[in-house]
N, C-alpha and C positions, 0 to 999 in steps of 0.2 A: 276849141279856138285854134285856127292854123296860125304860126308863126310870121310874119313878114320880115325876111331879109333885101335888103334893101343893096344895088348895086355897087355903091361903095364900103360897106359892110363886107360881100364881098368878096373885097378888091383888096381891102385892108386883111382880110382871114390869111388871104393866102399870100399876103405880101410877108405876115408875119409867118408862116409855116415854109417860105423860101428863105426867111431869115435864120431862122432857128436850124435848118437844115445846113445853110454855109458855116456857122457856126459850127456845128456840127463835125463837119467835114474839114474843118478849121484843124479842130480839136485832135482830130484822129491822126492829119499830117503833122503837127506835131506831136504828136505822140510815137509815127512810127519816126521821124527825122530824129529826135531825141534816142531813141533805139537806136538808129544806125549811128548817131557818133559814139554811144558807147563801142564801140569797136575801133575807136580812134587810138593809137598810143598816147596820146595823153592826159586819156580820161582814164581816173583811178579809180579804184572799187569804192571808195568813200564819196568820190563825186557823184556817180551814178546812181547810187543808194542814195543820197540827198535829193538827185536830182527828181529820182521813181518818188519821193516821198512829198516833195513838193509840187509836183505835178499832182499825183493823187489828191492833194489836201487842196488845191487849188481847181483845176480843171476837172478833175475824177477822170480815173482809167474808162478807156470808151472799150476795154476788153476783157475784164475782170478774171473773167472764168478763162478766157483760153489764153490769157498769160499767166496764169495761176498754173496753170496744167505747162505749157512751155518749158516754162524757168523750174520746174519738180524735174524737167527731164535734160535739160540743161543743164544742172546743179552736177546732177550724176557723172554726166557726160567730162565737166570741165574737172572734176575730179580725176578722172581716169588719165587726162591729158595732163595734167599736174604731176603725175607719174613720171613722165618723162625729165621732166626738171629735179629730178634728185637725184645726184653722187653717194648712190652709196657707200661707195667704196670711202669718200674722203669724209662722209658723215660717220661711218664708221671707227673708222680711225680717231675722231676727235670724240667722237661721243663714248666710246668703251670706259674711257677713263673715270667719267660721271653716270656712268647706267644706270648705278642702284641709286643713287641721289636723281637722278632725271625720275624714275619709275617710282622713288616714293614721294619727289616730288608732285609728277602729274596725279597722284593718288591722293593726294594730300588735298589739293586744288581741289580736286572734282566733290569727293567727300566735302569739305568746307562749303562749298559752292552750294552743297546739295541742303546742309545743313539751313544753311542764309535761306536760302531760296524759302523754303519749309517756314519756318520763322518766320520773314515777309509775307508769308502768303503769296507769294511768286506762282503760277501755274506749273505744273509735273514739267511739262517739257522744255516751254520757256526757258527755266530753273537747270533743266538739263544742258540744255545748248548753250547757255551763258556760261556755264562754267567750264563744258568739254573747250569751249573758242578759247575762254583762260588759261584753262590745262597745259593746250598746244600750241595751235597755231590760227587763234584767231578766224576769219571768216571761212579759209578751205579747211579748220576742222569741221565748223558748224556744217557746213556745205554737204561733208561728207557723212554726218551723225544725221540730219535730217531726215531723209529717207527711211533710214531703221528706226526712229522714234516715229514716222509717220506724221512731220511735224504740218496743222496749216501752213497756208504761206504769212498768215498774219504773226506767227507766233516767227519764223525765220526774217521776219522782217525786225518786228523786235528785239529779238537776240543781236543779230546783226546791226540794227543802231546803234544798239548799246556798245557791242565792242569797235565800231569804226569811231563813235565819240570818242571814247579813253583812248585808240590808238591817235587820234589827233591829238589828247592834250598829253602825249607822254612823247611826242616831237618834242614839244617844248621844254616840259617840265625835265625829261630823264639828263638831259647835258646840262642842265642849271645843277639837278645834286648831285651828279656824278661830280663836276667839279666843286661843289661845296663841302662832299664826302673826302674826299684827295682822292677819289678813284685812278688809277692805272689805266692806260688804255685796253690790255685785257681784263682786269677787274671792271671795268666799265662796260667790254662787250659779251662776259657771262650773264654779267645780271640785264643787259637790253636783251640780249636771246631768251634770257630763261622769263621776264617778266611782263615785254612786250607781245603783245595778241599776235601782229600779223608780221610776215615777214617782211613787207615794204616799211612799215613804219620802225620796223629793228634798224633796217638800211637807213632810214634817214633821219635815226636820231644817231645812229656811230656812226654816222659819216661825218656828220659835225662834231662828232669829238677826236675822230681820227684814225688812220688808217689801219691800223692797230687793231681798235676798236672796230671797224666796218669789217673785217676778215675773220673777226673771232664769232662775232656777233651771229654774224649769217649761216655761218657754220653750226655753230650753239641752235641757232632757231630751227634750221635745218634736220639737226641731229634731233629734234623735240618732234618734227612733221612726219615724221615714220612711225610714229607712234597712233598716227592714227588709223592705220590698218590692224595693229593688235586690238586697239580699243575697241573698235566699230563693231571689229569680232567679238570682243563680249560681253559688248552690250546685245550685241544680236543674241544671242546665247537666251538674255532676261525678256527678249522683248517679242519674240515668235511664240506661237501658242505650242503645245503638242509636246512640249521638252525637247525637240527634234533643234538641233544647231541648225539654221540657215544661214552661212556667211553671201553677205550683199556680192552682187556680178558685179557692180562698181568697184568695190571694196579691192576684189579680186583680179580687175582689170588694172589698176592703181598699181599692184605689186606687180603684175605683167611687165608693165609700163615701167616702173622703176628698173627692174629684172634686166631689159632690155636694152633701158640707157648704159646699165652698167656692164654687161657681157659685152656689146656692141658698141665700143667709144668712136669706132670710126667715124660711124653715123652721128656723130656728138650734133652739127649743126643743122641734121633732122629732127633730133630729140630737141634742140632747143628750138626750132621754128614751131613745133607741135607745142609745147611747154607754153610758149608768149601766145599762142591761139587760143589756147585753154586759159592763162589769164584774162585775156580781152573777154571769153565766154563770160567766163566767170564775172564780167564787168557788166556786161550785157544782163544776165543773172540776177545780177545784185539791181542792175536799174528796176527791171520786170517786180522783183518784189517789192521794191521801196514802191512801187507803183501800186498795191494792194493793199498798204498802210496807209486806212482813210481814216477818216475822223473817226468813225466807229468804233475801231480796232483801235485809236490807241484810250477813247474816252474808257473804252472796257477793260486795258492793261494796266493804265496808270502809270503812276512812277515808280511803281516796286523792282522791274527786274533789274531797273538802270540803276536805284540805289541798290540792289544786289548785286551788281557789277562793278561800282565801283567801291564798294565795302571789300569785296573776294578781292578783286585788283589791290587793296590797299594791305591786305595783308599777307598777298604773296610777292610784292615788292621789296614790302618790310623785312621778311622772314627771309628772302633770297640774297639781300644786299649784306642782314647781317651775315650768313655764309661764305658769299664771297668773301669780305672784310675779316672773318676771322681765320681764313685758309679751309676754310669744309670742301671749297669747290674749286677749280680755277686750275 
Protein backbone atom coordinates (compact mmCIF):
# COMPACT_ATOMS: atom_id res chain seq x y z
CA UNK A 1 0.00 0.00 0.00
CA UNK A 2 1.63 3.40 -1.17
CA UNK A 3 1.18 6.36 1.12
CA UNK A 4 -0.86 9.51 -0.08
CA UNK A 5 0.54 12.74 0.92
CA UNK A 6 -1.63 15.29 0.24
CA UNK A 7 -0.60 18.97 -0.85
CA UNK A 8 -1.30 20.75 2.17
CA UNK A 9 0.28 17.98 4.44
CA UNK A 10 2.95 19.09 2.48
CA UNK A 11 2.94 22.49 2.99
CA UNK A 12 2.41 22.11 6.69
CA UNK A 13 5.83 19.46 6.98
CA UNK A 14 7.77 22.00 5.83
CA UNK A 15 6.35 24.93 7.40
CA UNK A 16 6.95 23.32 10.57
CA UNK A 17 10.79 22.14 9.72
CA UNK A 18 11.22 26.11 8.76
CA UNK A 19 10.08 26.73 12.08
CA UNK A 20 11.84 24.46 14.15
CA UNK A 21 14.95 25.58 12.10
CA UNK A 22 14.55 29.70 13.12
CA UNK A 23 14.22 28.42 16.26
CA UNK A 24 17.01 27.01 16.07
CA UNK A 25 19.11 29.63 14.87
CA UNK A 26 17.28 31.69 17.49
CA UNK A 27 18.71 29.60 20.11
CA UNK A 28 22.40 29.70 18.86
CA UNK A 29 22.35 33.87 18.59
CA UNK A 30 21.66 33.84 21.74
CA UNK A 31 23.85 31.71 22.89
CA UNK A 32 26.82 33.15 21.09
CA UNK A 33 25.32 37.07 22.22
CA UNK A 34 25.27 35.80 25.86
CA UNK A 35 29.03 34.62 25.30
CA UNK A 36 30.12 37.95 23.99
CA UNK A 37 28.74 39.98 27.06
CA UNK A 38 30.55 37.85 29.30
CA UNK A 39 33.55 39.90 28.33
CA UNK A 40 31.57 42.87 29.40
CA UNK A 41 33.16 44.61 32.67
CA UNK A 42 30.28 44.16 34.40
CA UNK A 43 29.57 40.79 34.26
CA UNK A 44 31.07 38.84 37.14
CA UNK A 45 32.13 35.27 37.39
CA UNK A 46 29.02 34.39 39.43
CA UNK A 47 26.58 35.97 36.83
CA UNK A 48 28.06 34.16 33.95
CA UNK A 49 28.08 30.85 35.70
CA UNK A 50 24.21 31.32 36.53
CA UNK A 51 23.81 32.66 33.47
CA UNK A 52 25.71 29.14 31.33
CA UNK A 53 23.38 27.22 33.90
CA UNK A 54 20.22 28.76 33.20
CA UNK A 55 20.52 28.78 29.65
CA UNK A 56 21.62 25.02 29.70
CA UNK A 57 18.59 24.10 31.94
CA UNK A 58 16.39 26.06 29.80
CA UNK A 59 17.25 26.25 26.17
CA UNK A 60 20.15 23.56 26.15
CA UNK A 61 23.78 24.36 24.88
CA UNK A 62 23.38 24.02 20.92
CA UNK A 63 27.31 23.16 21.39
CA UNK A 64 28.09 20.95 24.07
CA UNK A 65 31.18 19.24 23.03
CA UNK A 66 33.14 22.05 21.52
CA UNK A 67 32.38 24.41 24.38
CA UNK A 68 33.35 21.62 26.63
CA UNK A 69 36.62 21.42 24.88
CA UNK A 70 36.92 25.64 24.57
CA UNK A 71 36.44 26.55 28.16
CA UNK A 72 39.27 23.15 29.29
CA UNK A 73 41.59 25.34 27.28
CA UNK A 74 40.40 28.68 28.27
CA UNK A 75 40.56 27.79 32.02
CA UNK A 76 44.32 27.16 31.59
CA UNK A 77 44.90 29.99 29.46
CA UNK A 78 43.02 32.64 32.09
CA UNK A 79 45.24 31.16 34.72
CA UNK A 80 48.36 32.04 33.42
CA UNK A 81 47.09 35.66 32.81
CA UNK A 82 45.96 35.67 36.51
CA UNK A 83 49.70 35.67 37.03
CA UNK A 84 50.07 38.86 36.19
CA UNK A 85 47.93 40.33 38.84
CA UNK A 86 49.95 39.27 41.69
CA UNK A 87 52.41 41.51 43.94
CA UNK A 88 54.65 39.40 45.11
CA UNK A 89 56.77 41.33 46.61
CA UNK A 90 53.75 43.08 48.76
CA UNK A 91 52.00 39.54 49.25
CA UNK A 92 55.16 38.58 50.53
CA UNK A 93 55.78 40.94 53.01
CA UNK A 94 52.30 40.57 54.63
CA UNK A 95 51.98 37.07 54.27
CA UNK A 96 55.65 35.73 55.85
CA UNK A 97 54.27 36.63 59.10
CA UNK A 98 51.36 33.85 59.00
CA UNK A 99 53.18 31.16 56.60
CA UNK A 100 53.02 28.36 58.82
CA UNK A 101 49.30 29.15 60.10
CA UNK A 102 48.37 29.97 56.07
CA UNK A 103 50.14 26.42 55.05
CA UNK A 104 48.60 24.46 58.01
CA UNK A 105 45.87 26.08 57.49
CA UNK A 106 45.29 25.33 53.60
CA UNK A 107 46.15 21.62 54.83
CA UNK A 108 43.83 21.53 57.29
CA UNK A 109 40.89 22.73 54.71
CA UNK A 110 41.80 20.38 51.97
CA UNK A 111 42.26 17.21 54.33
CA UNK A 112 38.69 18.01 56.08
CA UNK A 113 37.18 18.79 52.67
CA UNK A 114 38.42 15.43 51.64
CA UNK A 115 37.33 13.70 54.59
CA UNK A 116 33.44 15.40 54.16
CA UNK A 117 33.48 14.73 50.84
CA UNK A 118 34.29 10.54 51.45
CA UNK A 119 31.58 10.61 54.00
CA UNK A 120 28.93 12.24 51.78
CA UNK A 121 29.64 10.27 49.10
CA UNK A 122 30.75 13.18 47.16
CA UNK A 123 32.58 12.11 43.81
CA UNK A 124 36.79 11.78 44.10
CA UNK A 125 37.14 14.89 42.12
CA UNK A 126 34.09 16.91 42.68
CA UNK A 127 35.20 16.43 46.62
CA UNK A 128 38.54 17.55 45.36
CA UNK A 129 37.88 20.83 43.67
CA UNK A 130 35.39 22.01 46.41
CA UNK A 131 37.71 21.87 48.86
CA UNK A 132 41.09 22.98 46.99
CA UNK A 133 38.46 26.55 45.86
CA UNK A 134 37.99 26.45 49.96
CA UNK A 135 41.62 26.01 50.79
CA UNK A 136 42.55 29.06 48.48
CA UNK A 137 41.09 31.13 46.43
CA UNK A 138 37.79 29.96 45.30
CA UNK A 139 37.08 29.64 41.54
CA UNK A 140 40.94 30.47 39.88
CA UNK A 141 41.96 27.83 42.44
CA UNK A 142 39.42 25.39 41.02
CA UNK A 143 40.27 26.72 37.61
CA UNK A 144 43.78 25.87 37.95
CA UNK A 145 43.47 22.20 39.91
CA UNK A 146 41.17 21.02 37.07
CA UNK A 147 43.18 20.25 34.40
CA UNK A 148 45.59 18.08 36.71
CA UNK A 149 42.63 16.10 38.14
CA UNK A 150 41.41 15.75 34.48
CA UNK A 151 38.10 17.03 35.88
CA UNK A 152 34.65 16.72 33.37
CA UNK A 153 33.28 19.84 32.68
CA UNK A 154 30.10 18.75 34.62
CA UNK A 155 32.03 17.99 37.67
CA UNK A 156 33.97 22.02 37.23
CA UNK A 157 30.72 23.19 36.86
CA UNK A 158 29.43 21.74 40.15
CA UNK A 159 32.36 22.63 42.14
CA UNK A 160 32.02 26.03 40.88
CA UNK A 161 28.36 26.47 41.85
CA UNK A 162 28.86 25.45 44.93
CA UNK A 163 31.53 27.94 45.87
CA UNK A 164 30.00 31.17 43.82
CA UNK A 165 26.65 30.24 46.01
CA UNK A 166 28.54 30.65 49.47
CA UNK A 167 30.66 33.43 47.92
CA UNK A 168 27.34 35.40 47.47
CA UNK A 169 25.88 34.49 50.73
CA UNK A 170 29.10 35.61 52.82
CA UNK A 171 28.55 39.29 50.98
CA UNK A 172 25.92 39.40 53.37
CA UNK A 173 26.40 37.25 56.21
CA UNK A 174 30.58 38.08 56.94
CA UNK A 175 29.81 42.12 57.91
CA UNK A 176 26.46 41.19 59.98
CA UNK A 177 29.09 38.92 62.47
CA UNK A 178 31.94 40.75 61.96
CA UNK A 179 30.06 43.44 63.73
CA UNK A 180 28.14 41.21 66.11
CA UNK A 181 31.65 39.51 66.98
CA UNK A 182 33.14 43.32 67.88
CA UNK A 183 35.55 42.65 65.00
CA UNK A 184 38.42 45.35 64.27
CA UNK A 185 38.57 46.26 60.95
CA UNK A 186 41.93 44.14 60.59
CA UNK A 187 40.44 41.38 62.57
CA UNK A 188 37.71 41.55 60.19
CA UNK A 189 39.84 41.54 57.07
CA UNK A 190 42.05 38.31 58.24
CA UNK A 191 39.31 36.35 58.70
CA UNK A 192 37.39 37.63 55.10
CA UNK A 193 40.86 36.80 53.31
CA UNK A 194 41.46 33.67 55.10
CA UNK A 195 37.54 32.27 54.96
CA UNK A 196 36.05 33.79 51.90
CA UNK A 197 36.51 31.63 48.40
CA UNK A 198 37.18 34.28 45.94
CA UNK A 199 38.83 37.28 45.93
CA UNK A 200 35.97 39.73 44.45
CA UNK A 201 33.76 38.59 47.04
CA UNK A 202 36.72 39.25 49.94
CA UNK A 203 36.49 42.96 48.16
CA UNK A 204 33.09 43.44 48.67
CA UNK A 205 32.31 42.15 51.91
CA UNK A 206 35.41 44.51 53.59
CA UNK A 207 34.47 47.07 51.67
CA UNK A 208 31.45 47.31 53.56
CA UNK A 209 33.07 47.10 56.73
CA UNK A 210 35.87 49.43 55.88
CA UNK A 211 38.87 50.65 54.59
CA UNK A 212 40.96 49.02 56.96
CA UNK A 213 39.30 46.08 56.36
CA UNK A 214 39.33 46.23 52.19
CA UNK A 215 43.51 46.66 52.27
CA UNK A 216 44.06 43.83 54.74
CA UNK A 217 41.63 41.61 53.34
CA UNK A 218 42.89 41.60 49.80
CA UNK A 219 46.21 41.34 50.62
CA UNK A 220 45.45 38.22 53.24
CA UNK A 221 43.49 36.57 50.08
CA UNK A 222 46.26 37.44 47.85
CA UNK A 223 48.91 36.15 50.03
CA UNK A 224 46.67 32.59 50.15
CA UNK A 225 46.42 32.61 45.80
CA UNK A 226 50.21 31.86 45.45
CA UNK A 227 49.67 28.99 47.02
CA UNK A 228 48.26 27.48 44.23
CA UNK A 229 51.26 26.97 42.21
CA UNK A 230 52.93 24.84 45.20
CA UNK A 231 49.71 22.87 45.53
CA UNK A 232 48.95 22.04 41.78
CA UNK A 233 52.51 20.86 41.91
CA UNK A 234 51.76 18.20 44.32
CA UNK A 235 48.93 17.15 43.47
CA UNK A 236 50.55 16.49 40.09
CA UNK A 237 53.16 14.56 41.80
CA UNK A 238 49.81 11.86 42.88
CA UNK A 239 48.00 12.19 39.80
CA UNK A 240 50.43 11.39 36.78
CA UNK A 241 51.01 7.70 36.07
CA UNK A 242 54.85 6.41 35.98
CA UNK A 243 55.97 8.19 39.45
CA UNK A 244 57.64 10.65 37.05
CA UNK A 245 56.72 14.51 38.56
CA UNK A 246 54.91 16.25 35.63
CA UNK A 247 54.44 19.93 36.82
CA UNK A 248 51.36 21.49 34.53
CA UNK A 249 52.83 24.34 31.37
CA UNK A 250 49.84 26.44 32.97
CA UNK A 251 50.99 26.00 36.34
CA UNK A 252 54.53 27.13 35.15
CA UNK A 253 53.29 29.94 32.99
CA UNK A 254 51.24 31.40 36.12
CA UNK A 255 54.73 31.69 38.13
CA UNK A 256 56.27 33.20 34.79
CA UNK A 257 53.69 35.53 34.83
CA UNK A 258 53.77 36.59 38.41
CA UNK A 259 57.89 36.51 38.10
CA UNK A 260 57.57 39.23 35.58
CA UNK A 261 54.89 41.41 37.15
CA UNK A 262 57.35 41.63 39.88
CA UNK A 263 60.96 42.08 38.40
CA UNK A 264 59.26 44.43 35.83
CA UNK A 265 56.98 47.08 37.84
CA UNK A 266 57.55 49.54 35.02
CA UNK A 267 55.26 47.59 32.95
CA UNK A 268 52.73 47.47 36.10
CA UNK A 269 49.85 48.84 33.63
CA UNK A 270 50.66 46.02 31.09
CA UNK A 271 50.51 43.51 33.73
CA UNK A 272 47.21 44.77 34.91
CA UNK A 273 45.60 45.26 31.44
CA UNK A 274 46.57 41.40 30.67
CA UNK A 275 45.41 40.54 34.61
CA UNK A 276 41.50 42.28 33.92
CA UNK A 277 41.67 40.06 30.30
CA UNK A 278 42.21 36.98 32.01
CA UNK A 279 39.52 37.88 34.60
CA UNK A 280 36.84 38.61 31.81
CA UNK A 281 38.37 35.04 30.18
CA UNK A 282 37.82 33.57 33.15
CA UNK A 283 34.22 35.07 32.92
CA UNK A 284 33.61 33.96 29.62
CA UNK A 285 34.90 30.25 31.17
CA UNK A 286 32.78 30.12 33.74
CA UNK A 287 29.64 31.15 31.47
CA UNK A 288 30.81 28.13 28.72
CA UNK A 289 30.60 25.71 31.75
CA UNK A 290 27.50 26.77 33.59
CA UNK A 291 26.33 26.15 30.03
CA UNK A 292 27.17 22.03 30.17
CA UNK A 293 25.30 21.76 33.65
CA UNK A 294 21.96 20.26 32.15
CA UNK A 295 19.46 18.64 34.03
CA UNK A 296 21.30 15.44 33.68
CA UNK A 297 24.47 16.39 35.37
CA UNK A 298 22.88 17.73 38.24
CA UNK A 299 19.89 14.93 38.60
CA UNK A 300 23.22 12.49 38.74
CA UNK A 301 25.21 15.02 41.56
CA UNK A 302 22.55 15.73 43.83
CA UNK A 303 22.96 17.88 46.68
CA UNK A 304 25.90 16.31 48.27
CA UNK A 305 28.91 18.44 47.22
CA UNK A 306 27.01 21.71 47.93
CA UNK A 307 26.07 20.37 51.61
CA UNK A 308 29.98 19.46 51.47
CA UNK A 309 30.72 22.88 50.72
CA UNK A 310 28.92 24.50 52.98
CA UNK A 311 29.74 22.06 56.04
CA UNK A 312 33.81 22.63 54.99
CA UNK A 313 32.88 26.58 54.76
CA UNK A 314 31.36 26.32 58.22
CA UNK A 315 34.10 25.09 59.93
CA UNK A 316 36.73 26.81 58.52
CA UNK A 317 34.96 30.18 59.31
CA UNK A 318 34.54 28.95 62.82
CA UNK A 319 37.94 27.77 63.43
CA UNK A 320 39.66 30.89 61.67
CA UNK A 321 37.51 33.63 63.37
CA UNK A 322 38.25 31.94 66.65
CA UNK A 323 42.05 32.53 65.85
CA UNK A 324 41.83 35.84 64.93
CA UNK A 325 39.77 36.71 68.15
CA UNK A 326 42.17 34.94 70.32
CA UNK A 327 45.55 36.69 68.67
CA UNK A 328 46.89 33.21 66.83
CA UNK A 329 46.89 35.38 63.72
CA UNK A 330 46.54 38.87 62.78
Amino acid sequence: MFAVTSANETQMNGEQVGYGGRLELARKAAFVLLAALCMAPFVSTGMALAAGIAFSLTLGNPWPQQSAKISKNLLQISVVGLGFGMNLTEVWRVGRSSLLFTALGIAFTIGTGLLIGRMMGTSRKTSALVSFGTAICGGSAIAAMSPVLDADSDENAVALATVFTLNAAALFLFPVIGHMMGLGQEQFGVWAGMAIHDTSSVVGAASAYGAQALAVGTTVKLSRAVWIAPVVMITSLFTKGGGKARVPLFIIGFIVAAALAALIPAAAPVWKGVSLLARQSLVLTLFLIGAGLGRGVLKKVGVRPLAQGVLLWIIVSVVTIEAVTRGWIC
